[in-house]
N, C-alpha and C positions, 0 to 999 in steps of 0.2 A: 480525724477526718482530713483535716490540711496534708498531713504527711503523706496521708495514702494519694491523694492526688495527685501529690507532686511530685511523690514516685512514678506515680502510672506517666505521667507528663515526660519526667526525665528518659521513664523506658522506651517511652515513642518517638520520643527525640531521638536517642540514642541508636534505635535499632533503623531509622532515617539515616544519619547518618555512616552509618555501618553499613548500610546498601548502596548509599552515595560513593562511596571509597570502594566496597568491592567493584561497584560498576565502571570504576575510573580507571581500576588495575588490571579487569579481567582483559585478554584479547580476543575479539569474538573471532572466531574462525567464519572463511568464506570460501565458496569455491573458487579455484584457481581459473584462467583464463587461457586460451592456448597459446596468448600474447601476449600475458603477464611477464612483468621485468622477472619476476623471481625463476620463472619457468624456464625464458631464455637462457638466464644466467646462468641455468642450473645443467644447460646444455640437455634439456630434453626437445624431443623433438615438435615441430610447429605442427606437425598432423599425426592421426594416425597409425599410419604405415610404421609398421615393424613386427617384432614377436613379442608379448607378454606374458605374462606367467601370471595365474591366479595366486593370490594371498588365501583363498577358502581353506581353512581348516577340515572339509567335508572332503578335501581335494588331495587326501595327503602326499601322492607324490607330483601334485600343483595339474593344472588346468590350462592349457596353452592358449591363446586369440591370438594366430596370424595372420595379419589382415594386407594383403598385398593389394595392387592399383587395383585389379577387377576379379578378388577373389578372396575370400574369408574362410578359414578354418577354425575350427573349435574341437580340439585333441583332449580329452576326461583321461581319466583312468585306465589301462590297462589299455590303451594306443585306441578306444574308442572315438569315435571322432564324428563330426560333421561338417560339412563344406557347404561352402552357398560362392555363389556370385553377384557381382552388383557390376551395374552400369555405372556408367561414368553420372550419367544426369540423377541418380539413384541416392547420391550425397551429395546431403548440405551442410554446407561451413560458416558456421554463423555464430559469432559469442563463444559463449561457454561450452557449446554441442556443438561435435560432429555427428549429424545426424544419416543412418544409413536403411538401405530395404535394401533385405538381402534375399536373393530367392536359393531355396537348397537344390540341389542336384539332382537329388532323389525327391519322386511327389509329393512333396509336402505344402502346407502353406508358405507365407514369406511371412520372415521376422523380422522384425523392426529395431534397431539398436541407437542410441545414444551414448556417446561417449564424450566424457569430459575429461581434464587435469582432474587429479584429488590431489595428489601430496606429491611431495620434494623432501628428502630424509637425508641428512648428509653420511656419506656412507664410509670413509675415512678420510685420512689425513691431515688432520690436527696435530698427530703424533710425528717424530721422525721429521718436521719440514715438509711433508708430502704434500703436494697439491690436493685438497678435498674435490673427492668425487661425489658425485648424489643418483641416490636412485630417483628415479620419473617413475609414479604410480597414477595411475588412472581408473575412473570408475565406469566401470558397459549397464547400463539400465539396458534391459531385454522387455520388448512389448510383444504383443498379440497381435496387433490392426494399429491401424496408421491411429484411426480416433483415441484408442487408449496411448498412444504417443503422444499427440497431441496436448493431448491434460494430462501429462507425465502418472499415467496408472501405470506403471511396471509391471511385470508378470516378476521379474529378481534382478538383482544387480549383482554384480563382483568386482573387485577390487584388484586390478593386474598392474604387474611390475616390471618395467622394462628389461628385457633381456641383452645385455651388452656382451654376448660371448664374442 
């Protein structure tokens, strides 16, 4: 009966510690900032204005976000597309979100987008002496109404990657 105890004792010890040490080693991932050092460093840019390209697998020849000062496109497949505008008061810059209402061109309602950092990947340079370059990825959370923005209800999100042509 002693043994058995003091087995069960050594296991509970054991498996304590074993989650002590993995919780010391693991790195918890966080979302990126649009003024994070790493961001900077990494030469992505501080907003976001530019062209992106979806990572969707659903998107196979990729899913465009151009989002220029007062006008937003979204290019699918087969040159499908949809455009909106936004005012200048329209986006907010604030932390981790850039937050936008966009209205479409054609009658529809207006949609709502968040857009944050997600990753920095370095993309070469290690070999050869080269300078390392990195791709800038960002995540768009797509809402319905401003309230389901608000308490982050998303209608989808996607994963876009800087386009440096």
């Amino acid at each position: 009966m002693k043994i058995i105890k003091i087995a069960r004792r050594v296991t509970v010890i054991g498996a304590c510690i074993f989650f002590l040490i993995l919780f010391a080693y693991i790195n918890f991932a966080s979302a990126l900032n649009w003024k994070d050092k790493e961001w900077v460093e990494a030469s992505c840019p501080n907003t976001a204005i530019g062209t992106w390209k979806s990572e969707n697998p659903n998107f196979p020849n990729g899913k465009i976000l151009n989002i220029q000062k007062n006008k937003v496109s979204i290019i699918g497949n087969h040159n499908s597309g949809e455009k909106y505008i936004h005012k200048k008061g329209s986006i907010q810059v604030g932390g981790k979100f850039i937050e936008m209402v966009l209205q479409p061109l054609e009658n529809e309602k207006n949609i709502f987008l968040k857009i944050r950092p997600h990753l920095i990947t370095s993309k070469s340079g290690h070999e050869n002496n080269k300078p390392i370059t990195y791709n800038c990825m960002n995540k768009v959370f797509k809402f319905d109404s401003q309230k389901h923005a608000k308490f982050d209800k998303y209608s989808s999100w996607d994963i876009y990657q800087l386009k440096n042509d």
